[in-house]
Structure formats: structure tokens, C-alpha cells
C-alpha positions as CSV (number, residue, x, y, z in Angstrom):
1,X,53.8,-60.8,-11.0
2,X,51.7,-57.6,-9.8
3,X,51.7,-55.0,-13.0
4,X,50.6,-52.4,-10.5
5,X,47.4,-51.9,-12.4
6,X,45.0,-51.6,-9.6
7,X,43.2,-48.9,-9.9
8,X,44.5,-47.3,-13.0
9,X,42.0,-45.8,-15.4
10,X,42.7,-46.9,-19.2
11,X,40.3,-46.8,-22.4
12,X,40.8,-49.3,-25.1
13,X,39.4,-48.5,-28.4
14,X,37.8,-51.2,-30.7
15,X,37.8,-53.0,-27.8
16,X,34.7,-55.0,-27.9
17,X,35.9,-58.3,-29.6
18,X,39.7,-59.3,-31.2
19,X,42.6,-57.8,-29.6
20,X,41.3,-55.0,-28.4
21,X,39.0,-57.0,-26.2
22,X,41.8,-59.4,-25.2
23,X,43.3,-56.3,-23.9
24,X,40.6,-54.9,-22.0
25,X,40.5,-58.3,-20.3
26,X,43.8,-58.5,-19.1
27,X,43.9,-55.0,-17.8
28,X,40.6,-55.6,-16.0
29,X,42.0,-58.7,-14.5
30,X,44.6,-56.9,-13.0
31,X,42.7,-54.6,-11.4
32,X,42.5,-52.0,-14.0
33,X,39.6,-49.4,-14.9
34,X,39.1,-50.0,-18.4
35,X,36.8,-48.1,-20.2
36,X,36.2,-49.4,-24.0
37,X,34.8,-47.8,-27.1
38,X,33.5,-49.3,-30.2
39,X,30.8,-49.3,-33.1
40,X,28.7,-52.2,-32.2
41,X,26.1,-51.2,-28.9
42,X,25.2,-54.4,-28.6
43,X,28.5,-56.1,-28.7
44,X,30.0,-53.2,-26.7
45,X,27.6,-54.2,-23.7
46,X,28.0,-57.6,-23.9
47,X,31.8,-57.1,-23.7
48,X,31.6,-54.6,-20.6
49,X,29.2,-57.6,-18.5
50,X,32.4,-60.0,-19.5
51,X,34.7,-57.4,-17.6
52,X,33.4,-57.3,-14.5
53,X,32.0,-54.1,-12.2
54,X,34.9,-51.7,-13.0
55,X,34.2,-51.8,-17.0
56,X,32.4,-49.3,-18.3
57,X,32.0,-48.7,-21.9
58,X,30.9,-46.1,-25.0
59,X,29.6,-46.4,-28.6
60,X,31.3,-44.4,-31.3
61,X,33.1,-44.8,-34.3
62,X,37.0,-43.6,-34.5
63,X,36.4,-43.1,-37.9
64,X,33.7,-40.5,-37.4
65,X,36.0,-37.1,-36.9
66,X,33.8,-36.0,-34.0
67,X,34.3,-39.3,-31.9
68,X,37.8,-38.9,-30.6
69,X,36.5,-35.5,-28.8
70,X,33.9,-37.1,-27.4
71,X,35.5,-40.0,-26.2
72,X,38.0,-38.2,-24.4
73,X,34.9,-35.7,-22.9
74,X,33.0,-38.8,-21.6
75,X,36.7,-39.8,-19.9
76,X,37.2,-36.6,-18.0
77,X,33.5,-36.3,-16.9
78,X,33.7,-40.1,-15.7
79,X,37.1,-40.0,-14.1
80,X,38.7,-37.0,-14.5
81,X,41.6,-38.2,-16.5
82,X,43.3,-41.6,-17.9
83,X,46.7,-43.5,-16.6
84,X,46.9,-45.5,-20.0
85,X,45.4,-45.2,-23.6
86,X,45.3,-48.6,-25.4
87,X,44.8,-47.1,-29.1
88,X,43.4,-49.9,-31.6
89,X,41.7,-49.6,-34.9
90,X,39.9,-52.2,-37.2
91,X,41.7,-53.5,-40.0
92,X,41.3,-52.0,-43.5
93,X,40.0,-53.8,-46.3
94,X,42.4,-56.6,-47.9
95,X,43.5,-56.6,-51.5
96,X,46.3,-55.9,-53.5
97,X,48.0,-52.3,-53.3
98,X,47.2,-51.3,-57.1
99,X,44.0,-53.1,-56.6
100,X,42.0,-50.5,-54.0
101,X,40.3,-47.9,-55.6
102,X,40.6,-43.7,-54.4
103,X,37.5,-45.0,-52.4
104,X,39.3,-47.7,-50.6
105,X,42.0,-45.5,-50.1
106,X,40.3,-43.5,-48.3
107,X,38.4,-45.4,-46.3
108,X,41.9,-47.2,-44.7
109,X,43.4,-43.8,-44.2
110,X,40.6,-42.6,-42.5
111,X,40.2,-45.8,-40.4
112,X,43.5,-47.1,-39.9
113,X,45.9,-43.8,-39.9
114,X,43.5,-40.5,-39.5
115,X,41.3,-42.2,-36.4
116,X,44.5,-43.5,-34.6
117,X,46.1,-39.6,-34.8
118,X,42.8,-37.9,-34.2
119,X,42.5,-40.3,-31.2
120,X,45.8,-39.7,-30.1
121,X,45.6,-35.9,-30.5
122,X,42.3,-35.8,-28.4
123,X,43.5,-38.4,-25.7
124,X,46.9,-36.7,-25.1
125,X,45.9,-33.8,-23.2
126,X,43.5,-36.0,-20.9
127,X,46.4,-38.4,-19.4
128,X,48.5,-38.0,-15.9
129,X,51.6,-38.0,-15.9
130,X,53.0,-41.5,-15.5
131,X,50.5,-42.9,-17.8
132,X,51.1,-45.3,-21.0
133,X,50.0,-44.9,-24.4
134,X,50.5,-48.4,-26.6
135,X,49.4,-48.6,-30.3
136,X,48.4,-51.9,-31.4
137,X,50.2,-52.5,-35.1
138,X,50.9,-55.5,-36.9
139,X,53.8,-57.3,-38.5
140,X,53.2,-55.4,-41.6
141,X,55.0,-52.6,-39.9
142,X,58.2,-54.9,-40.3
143,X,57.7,-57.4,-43.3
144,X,54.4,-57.3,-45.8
145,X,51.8,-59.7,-46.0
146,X,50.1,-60.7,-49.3
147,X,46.6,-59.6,-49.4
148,X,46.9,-56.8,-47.1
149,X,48.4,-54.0,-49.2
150,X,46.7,-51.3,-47.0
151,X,48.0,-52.6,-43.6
152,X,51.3,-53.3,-45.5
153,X,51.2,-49.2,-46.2
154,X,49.9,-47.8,-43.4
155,X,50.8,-49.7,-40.7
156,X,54.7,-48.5,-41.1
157,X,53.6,-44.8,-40.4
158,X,51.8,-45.6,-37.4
159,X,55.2,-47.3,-35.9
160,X,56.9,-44.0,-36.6
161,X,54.1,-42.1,-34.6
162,X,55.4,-44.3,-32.1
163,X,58.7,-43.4,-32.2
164,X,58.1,-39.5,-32.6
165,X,55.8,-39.2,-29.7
166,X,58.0,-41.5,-27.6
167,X,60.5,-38.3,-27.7
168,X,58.1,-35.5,-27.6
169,X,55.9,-37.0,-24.8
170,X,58.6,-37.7,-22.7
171,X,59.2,-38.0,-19.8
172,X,55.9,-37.9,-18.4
173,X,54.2,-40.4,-20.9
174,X,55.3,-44.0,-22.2
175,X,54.6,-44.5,-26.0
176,X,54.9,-48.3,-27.3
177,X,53.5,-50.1,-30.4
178,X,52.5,-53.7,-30.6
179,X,52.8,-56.3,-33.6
180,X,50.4,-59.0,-33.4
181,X,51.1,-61.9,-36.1
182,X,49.2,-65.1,-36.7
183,X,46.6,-64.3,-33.5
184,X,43.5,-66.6,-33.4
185,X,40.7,-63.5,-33.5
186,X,37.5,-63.9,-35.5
187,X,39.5,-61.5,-38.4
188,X,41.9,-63.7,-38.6
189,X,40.1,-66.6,-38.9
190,X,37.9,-64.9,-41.8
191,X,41.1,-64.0,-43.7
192,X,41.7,-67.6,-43.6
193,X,38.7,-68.7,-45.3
194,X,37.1,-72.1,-44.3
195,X,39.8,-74.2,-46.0
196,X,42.0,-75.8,-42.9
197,X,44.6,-76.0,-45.4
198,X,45.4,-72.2,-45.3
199,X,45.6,-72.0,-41.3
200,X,48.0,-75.3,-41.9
201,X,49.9,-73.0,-44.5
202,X,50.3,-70.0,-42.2
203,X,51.3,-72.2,-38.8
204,X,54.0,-74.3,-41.1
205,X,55.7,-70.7,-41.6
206,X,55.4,-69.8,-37.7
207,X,58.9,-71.0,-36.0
208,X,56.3,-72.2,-32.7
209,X,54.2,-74.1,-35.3
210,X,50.6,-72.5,-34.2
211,X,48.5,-69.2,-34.1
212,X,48.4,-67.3,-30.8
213,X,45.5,-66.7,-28.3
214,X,44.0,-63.7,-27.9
215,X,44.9,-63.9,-24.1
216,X,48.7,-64.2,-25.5
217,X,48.7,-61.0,-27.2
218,X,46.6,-59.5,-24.3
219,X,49.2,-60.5,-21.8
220,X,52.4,-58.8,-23.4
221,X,50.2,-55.7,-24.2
222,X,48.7,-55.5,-20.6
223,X,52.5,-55.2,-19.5
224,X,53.5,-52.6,-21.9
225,X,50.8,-50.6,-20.7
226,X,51.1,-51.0,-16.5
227,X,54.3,-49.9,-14.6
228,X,56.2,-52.8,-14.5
229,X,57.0,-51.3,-17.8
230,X,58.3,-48.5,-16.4
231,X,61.7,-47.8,-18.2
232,X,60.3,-49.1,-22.0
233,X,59.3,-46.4,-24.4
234,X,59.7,-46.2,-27.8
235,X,59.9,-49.7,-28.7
236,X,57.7,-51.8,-31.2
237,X,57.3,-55.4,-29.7
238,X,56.4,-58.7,-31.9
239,X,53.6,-61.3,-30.1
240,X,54.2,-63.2,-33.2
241,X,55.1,-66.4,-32.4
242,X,58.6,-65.6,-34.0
243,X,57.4,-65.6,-37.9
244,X,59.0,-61.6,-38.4
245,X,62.8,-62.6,-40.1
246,X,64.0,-59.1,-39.4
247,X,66.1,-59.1,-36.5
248,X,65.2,-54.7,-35.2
């Protein structure tokens, strides 16, 4: 199936490694511009030589309040605009919700909900009409997991920024969200821990009895953002392997 990505200009953020990188690759292999931002220099530029000729790539941190700006500066001095926006932050600290300190706090709000609306805010005005925003969530939008208490409380406001911009962007721009579950990144794998007994644990409680591969989750998110997904907006779809019980 052609997505109709040729061409298309899209950014990725934290898209070096994890998902973000699995979704930089599929765009690229369909013929996509991608442009990705993240922390790491070195591991950006070893990322943008696995993407081929039409990658290109910048270092900032979302969490610094200046970077958004800058990001979407370097975007309209390299190509004038964007057709898609692939927004994707690191995931805050684990822990227990009473456990974080005002420190903590802060740090995952800044990260995890202040970086995705300062990206968003500075990316908006940068993208053509036609193009495709999708935020990558998490199943803690739907159902909390233990040990993730700041994913389990910020993650449900990003899904609503979903659904509010879906209606004021409209029509000219597509706004989705994305929740991974049990994907087999190198976060996931650290969460884990090195006992094979917990990744056991987690795939007994996954209806498709295994973790998914990044190229899975960078697949369905590849779609959402070309125009074969031309009439979805607004929605929040699970690459989970089926483990969410809710049935919205």
C-alpha cells in the first residue's frame, strides 16, 4: 500500500532511538523527508546515516523552553514548512505517585506535558495545510501501570490535547495520538530489569503473548501520519498487542 508519503516533509522529535526512531524509519522508507531532533549529537548523527540521503537531523532538548522555537526556525529555513509533526517526548521518571518529590514533579511536567505543548505551539504555525500532527502517548492514557505514576498522570492530559486541537485545527490539519504498550525499545527493556521472569510476567498478561517491535509501532504511526489517513482525526489508537481492557 503507497501512504503517499513521498516527498512529504515531517520532523520527529526524540527521534534518535525507541519509538521515535522507529517512526522516522518508516516515514523515510516511504519516501518521506524526515527531519529528527534529539539530545544526544552523537546518537542523533548516527540515526540520520541509518535513514538514508533525505534525513537530516538537529540537537536540542524539548525540555529547554527555547528549543521548540528553534526547532521550528531551522524547519522553515530548511524547507519552508512541514506536511507532518510526529511529537514524541522521553519518558518521565518511574516511581510511585506520592513517591516523586516537587523536584520530580517538575521535571515530568516539564518534559513530558510543557515540551509536548511548547512543541506544539511553535510547530503549528509552520505546517501546510493537509499536514498531520500525531502525539505518541502510552497506555497509561487508558489504564495505569504500576511504577509509572507520572506517565499514569500526565499522559491522560496529553490525549485531551489531542482531542481539543483535533476541533480547533480542523479542517486543515489531522491531530491523532498513539498508545504504545509492551514495545521492545531499550526503555522498556530497562524497566524490565535483567530478570527474564518479569518480560515473562508482562507477555503472559498481553492477549498476543509477546512485546511488539519497534518497526510494529512504527508501521501504524507512519499511517496515521501520511494521507491514507486522510478522514481519521481525533482518535487515540492502541499498538498494544491487545493488553488495554477498556473497550473506547
Amino acid at each position: 500500500m503507497d501512504l503517499g508519503l513521498a516527498g512529504r516533509r515531517i520532523a520527529v522529535t526524540a527521534g534518535s532511538r525507541g519509538l521515535g526512531f522507529a517512526t522516522a524509519q518508516a516515514l523515510a522508507s516511504d519516501g518521506a523527508r524526515v527531519l529528527i531532533a534529539a539530545r544526544d549529537s552523537a546518537r542523533l548523527d548516527a540515526a540520520v546515516s541509518l535513514l538514508g540521503s533525505d534525513a537530516c537531523g538537529i540537537s536540542l532538548d524539548l525540555a529547554d523552553r527555547g528549543a521548540p522555537e528553534r526547532l521550528a526556525e531551522d524547519v522553515v529555513s530548511r524547507w519552508g514548512g512541514l506536511d507532518g509533526l510526529v511529537v514524541n517526548v522521553g519518558g518521565p521518571a518511574p516511581g510511585r505517585t506520592l513517591d516523586y518529590t516537587d523536584d520530580a514533579w517538575d521535571a515530568a511536567i516539564e518534559g513530558v506535558l510543557l515540551g509536548s505543548v511548547r512543541t506544539l505551539r511553535a510547530l503549528v504555525p509552520v505546517l501546510a495545510p493537509g499536514a498531520a500532527i500525531l502525539i505518541i502517548l502510552s497506555t497509561t492514557v487508558r489504564e495505569p501501570i504500576p511504577g509509572l505514576g507520572a506517565s499514569n498522570v500526565l499522559r491522560p492530559g496529553l490525549a485531551m490535547l489531542v482531542k481539543e486541537l483535533s476541533r480547533d485545527l480542523a479542517p486543515d490539519i489531522r491531530v491523532n495520538g498513539i498508545l504504545p504498550g509492551r514495545i521492545a525499545t531499550q526503555r522498556i527493556l530497562d524497566l524490565d530489569g535483567p530478570d527474564p521472569a518479569a518480560r515473562r510476567a508482562q507477555e503472559s498478561m498481553i492477549p498476543l503473548g509477546r512485546y511488539g517491535a519497534p518497526e510494529e509501532f512504527g508501521r501504524v504511526a507512519a499511517f496515521l501520519v501520511s494521507p491514507a489517513a486522510s478522514y481519521v482525526t481525533g482518535i487515540l489508537v492502541p499498538v498494544d498487542g491487545g493488553i488495554l481492557h477498556s473497550p473506547w
